[in-house]
C-alpha positions as CSV (number, residue, x, y, z in Angstrom):
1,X,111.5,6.1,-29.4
2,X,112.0,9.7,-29.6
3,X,110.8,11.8,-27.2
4,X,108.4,14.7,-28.0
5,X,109.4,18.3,-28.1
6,X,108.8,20.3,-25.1
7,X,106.7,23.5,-24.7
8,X,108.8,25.8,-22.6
9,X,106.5,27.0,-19.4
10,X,105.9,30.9,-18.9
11,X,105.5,32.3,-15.6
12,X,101.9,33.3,-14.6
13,X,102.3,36.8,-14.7
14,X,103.4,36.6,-18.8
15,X,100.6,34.1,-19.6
16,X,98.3,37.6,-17.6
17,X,100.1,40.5,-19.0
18,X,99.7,38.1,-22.5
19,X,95.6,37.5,-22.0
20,X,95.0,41.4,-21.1
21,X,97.0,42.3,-23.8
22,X,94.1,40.4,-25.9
23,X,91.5,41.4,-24.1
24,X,92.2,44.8,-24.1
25,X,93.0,45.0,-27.8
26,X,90.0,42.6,-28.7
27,X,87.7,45.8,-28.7
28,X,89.5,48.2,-30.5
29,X,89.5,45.0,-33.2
30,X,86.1,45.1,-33.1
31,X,84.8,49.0,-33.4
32,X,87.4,48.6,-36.5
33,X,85.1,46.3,-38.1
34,X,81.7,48.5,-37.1
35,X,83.1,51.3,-38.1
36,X,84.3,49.9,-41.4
37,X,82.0,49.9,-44.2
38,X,83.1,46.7,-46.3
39,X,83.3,44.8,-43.4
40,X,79.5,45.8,-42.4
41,X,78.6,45.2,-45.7
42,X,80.2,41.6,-45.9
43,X,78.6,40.6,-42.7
44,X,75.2,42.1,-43.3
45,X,74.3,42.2,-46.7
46,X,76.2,39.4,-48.6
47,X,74.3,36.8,-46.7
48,X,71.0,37.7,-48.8
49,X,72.9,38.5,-52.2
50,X,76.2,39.1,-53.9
51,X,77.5,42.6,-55.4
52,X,75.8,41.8,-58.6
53,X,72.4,43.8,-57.7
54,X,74.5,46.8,-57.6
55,X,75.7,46.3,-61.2
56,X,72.5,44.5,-63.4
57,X,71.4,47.2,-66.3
58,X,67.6,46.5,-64.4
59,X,68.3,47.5,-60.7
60,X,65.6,49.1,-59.0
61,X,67.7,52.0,-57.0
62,X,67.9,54.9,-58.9
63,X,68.7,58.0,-56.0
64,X,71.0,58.1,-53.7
65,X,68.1,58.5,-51.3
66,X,66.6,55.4,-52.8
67,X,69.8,53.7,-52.0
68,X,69.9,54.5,-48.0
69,X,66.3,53.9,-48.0
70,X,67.2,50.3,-49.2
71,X,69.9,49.8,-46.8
72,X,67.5,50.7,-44.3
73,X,64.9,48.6,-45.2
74,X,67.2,45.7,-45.4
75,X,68.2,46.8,-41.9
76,X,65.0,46.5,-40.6
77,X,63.8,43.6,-42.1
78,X,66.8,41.2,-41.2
79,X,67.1,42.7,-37.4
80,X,70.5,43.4,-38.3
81,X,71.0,46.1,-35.5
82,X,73.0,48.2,-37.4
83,X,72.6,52.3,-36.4
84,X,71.8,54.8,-38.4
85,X,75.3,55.7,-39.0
86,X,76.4,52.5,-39.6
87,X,73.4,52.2,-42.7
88,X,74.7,55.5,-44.4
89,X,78.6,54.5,-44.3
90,X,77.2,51.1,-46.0
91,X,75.2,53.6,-48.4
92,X,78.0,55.7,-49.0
93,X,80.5,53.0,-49.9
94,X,77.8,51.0,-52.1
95,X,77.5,54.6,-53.9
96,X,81.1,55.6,-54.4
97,X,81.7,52.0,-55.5
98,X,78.6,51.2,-57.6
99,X,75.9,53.1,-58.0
100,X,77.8,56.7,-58.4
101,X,74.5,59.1,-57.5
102,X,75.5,62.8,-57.8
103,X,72.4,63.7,-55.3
């Protein structure tokens, strides 16, 4: 029977400098994601509907002020916690990619 292959063994202070590394990095991973507009919009608003509200002939924004308002709203409504900032990048990108308001 053949033996199974064996895991080489790090020292302790690798397997550290290793998990810091992670941890310290594991942040900066995350403000990338809350400062990123897509990814805020695919983990706040995509649970409720898919992009096709944006793009029906009968949607029911129609100002780019109607469209933060909305993002707002949905804000509120679901407790998603996003700030204010957060609610206009997702505005901003739903308009340049969507809705195109001039206003």
């Amino acid at each position: 029977m053949s033996q199974p292959p064996r895991i080489a063994k790090l020292p302790v202070t690798h397997m550290v400098v290793a998990a810091l590394a992670f941890v310290v990095g594991l942040p900066a991973a995350m403000a990338a994601d809350e400062d990123d507009p897509h990814a805020l919009h695919e983990q706040n608003c995509t649970q409720c509907h898919g992009t096709e509200v944006y793009t029906r002939t009968d949607r029911r924004i129609q100002s780019l002020a109607g469209l933060e308002t909305q993002v707002e709203t949905c804000n509120t409504n679901l407790n998603t916690g996003l700030f204010p900032e957060q609610v206009k990048a997702i505005a901003t990108m739903l308009n340049d990619e969507y809705y195109q308001f001039s206003d």
